[in-house]
N, C-alpha and C positions, 0 to 999 in steps of 0.2 A: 526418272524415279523420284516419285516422293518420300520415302520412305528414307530420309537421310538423318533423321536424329539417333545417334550411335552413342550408348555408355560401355564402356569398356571399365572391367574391374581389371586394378594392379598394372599399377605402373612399371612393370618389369621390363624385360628387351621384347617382350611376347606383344606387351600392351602398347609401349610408344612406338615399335614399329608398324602394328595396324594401325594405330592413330595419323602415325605420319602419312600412311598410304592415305588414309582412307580422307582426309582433306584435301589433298592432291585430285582425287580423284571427285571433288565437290560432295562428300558426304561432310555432316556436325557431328565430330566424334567430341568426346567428354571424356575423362578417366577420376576414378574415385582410385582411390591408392589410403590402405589402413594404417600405415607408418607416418610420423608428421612428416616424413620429409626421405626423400629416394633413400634407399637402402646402402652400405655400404659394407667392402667386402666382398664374401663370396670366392667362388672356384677360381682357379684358372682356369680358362679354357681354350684348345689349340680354334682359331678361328681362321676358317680358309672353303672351298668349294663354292656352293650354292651361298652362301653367308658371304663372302666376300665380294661376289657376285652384286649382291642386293647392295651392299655398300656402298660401293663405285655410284649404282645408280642412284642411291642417296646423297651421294658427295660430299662423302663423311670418310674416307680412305685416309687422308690428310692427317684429321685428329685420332683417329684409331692409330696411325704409326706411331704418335707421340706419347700414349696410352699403352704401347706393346711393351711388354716385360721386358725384352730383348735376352731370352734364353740363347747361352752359346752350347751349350751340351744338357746331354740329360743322361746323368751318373748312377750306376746302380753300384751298390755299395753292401757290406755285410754288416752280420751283427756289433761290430770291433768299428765301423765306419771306414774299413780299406776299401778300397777304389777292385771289382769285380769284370767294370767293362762299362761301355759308353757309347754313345751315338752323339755323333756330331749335328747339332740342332741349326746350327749357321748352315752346314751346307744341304740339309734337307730342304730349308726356306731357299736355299739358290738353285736347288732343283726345280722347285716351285714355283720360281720365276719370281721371288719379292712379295707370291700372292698368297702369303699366312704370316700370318700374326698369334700372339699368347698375349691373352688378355683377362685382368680379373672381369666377372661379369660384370662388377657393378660399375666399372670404367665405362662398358661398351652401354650400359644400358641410360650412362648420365651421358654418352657425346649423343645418343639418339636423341636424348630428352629435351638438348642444349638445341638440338634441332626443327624441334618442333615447333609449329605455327603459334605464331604468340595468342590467336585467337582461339586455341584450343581450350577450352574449359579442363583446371587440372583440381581436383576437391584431395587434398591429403587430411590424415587424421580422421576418416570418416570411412564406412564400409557399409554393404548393404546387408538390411535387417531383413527385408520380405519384397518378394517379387510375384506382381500379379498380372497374366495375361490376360487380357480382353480382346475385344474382337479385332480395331485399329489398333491399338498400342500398350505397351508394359508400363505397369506403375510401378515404381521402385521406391520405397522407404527406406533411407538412409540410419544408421543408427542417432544418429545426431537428433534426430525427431522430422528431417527435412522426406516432404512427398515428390518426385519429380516423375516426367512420364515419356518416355522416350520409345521407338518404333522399333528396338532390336539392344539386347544387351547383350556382349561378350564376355564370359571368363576367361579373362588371361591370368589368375591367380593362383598360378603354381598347382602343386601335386596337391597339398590339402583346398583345395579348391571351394571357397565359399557360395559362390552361385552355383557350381553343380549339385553341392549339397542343399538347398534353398529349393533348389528345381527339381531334381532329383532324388533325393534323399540322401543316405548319409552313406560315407562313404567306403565304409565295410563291403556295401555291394560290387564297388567296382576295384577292390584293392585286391592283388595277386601276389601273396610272399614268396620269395626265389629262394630263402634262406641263408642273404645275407644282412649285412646293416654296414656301414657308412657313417663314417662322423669326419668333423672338418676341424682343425684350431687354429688362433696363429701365435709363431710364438716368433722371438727376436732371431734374427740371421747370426749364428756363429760359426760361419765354415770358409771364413774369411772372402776374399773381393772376388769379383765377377756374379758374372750370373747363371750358377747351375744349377740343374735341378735336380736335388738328392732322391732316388729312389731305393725302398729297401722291402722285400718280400721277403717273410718265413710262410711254411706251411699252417696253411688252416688258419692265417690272419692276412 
């Protein structure tokens, strides 16, 4: 195949893991990423099946345990903070056989990144302005003022997605509200030692 010059937008876990394949497998992948520098933070997320699967075969299993929260329970709790009921998080991972981990994303998305072929071209602080197809290949302008032209670009940049909008259009057309919303903080751990996970549900929040 000729056709091996690859820009991928967004250096997330979406983007350095096509990156990393996509070297391995003899394509020039590239990634522009808008943030000066990997993001940090983010969810936790339980990590196991098909994901941990890909892992192994990246031979990244090692740093991801050292990166694992190591959740021992996950506490549901009331409005007062008394203890309602609980599942034992240790022995769900020992059903599992050792194969899930809890990890912030931004951990699993910097041991991918730590992975990556040092010959990867990585552009931070810089996003794309305008993308134009041609017959052989995309011309991509960078907001920086930089032209580059490469044979296939990917978004890997999340739900507001800049190159779908670019290509696309804007993103009203493909957005579906379910009627909730979602916010995230972090604040300091007061609920003394170990590692639990506090859960607390009212109705209608």
């Amino acid at each position: 195949m000729e056709n091996k010059n690859i820009l991928i937008s967004g250096a997330g876990i979406a983007g350095t893991t096509l990156a990393y394949w996509l070297k391995r497998f003899g394509f020039n992948p590239a990634i522009v990423e808008a943030s000066p520098k990997l993001r940090e933070g983010g969810y936790a997320i339980d990590f196991w099946g098909a994901g941990f699967d890909v892992a192994e075969r990246m031979q990244i299993v090692p740093e991801l345990e050292k990166a694992d929260i190591g959740i021992s329970e996950v506490l549901f709790v009331d409005e007062n903070n008394k203890r309602k009921g609980a599942m034992n998080y240790r022995q769900i991972k020992k059903l599992m056989k050792g194969r899930a981990l809890t990890l912030l994303r931004s951990d699993l998305a910097k041991v991918i990144y730590d992975h990556l072929d040092r010959g990867i071209e990585i552009i931070f602080g810089d996003t794309i302005s305008q993308i134009e197809q041609h017959e052989n290949e995309v011309s991509v302008m960078f907001k920086s003022g930089k032209t580059c032209h490469f044979d296939l670009v990917v978004g890997a940049d999340g739900l507001h997605s800049n190159v779908r909008k670019l290509v696309f259009g804007e993103e009203s057309q493909f957005e579906k509200y379910y009627g909730y919303y979602t916010a995230s903080f972090t604040i300091e751990s007061n609920v003394g030692a170990g590692r639990t996970f506090l859960t607390y549900n009212t109705p209608s929040k």
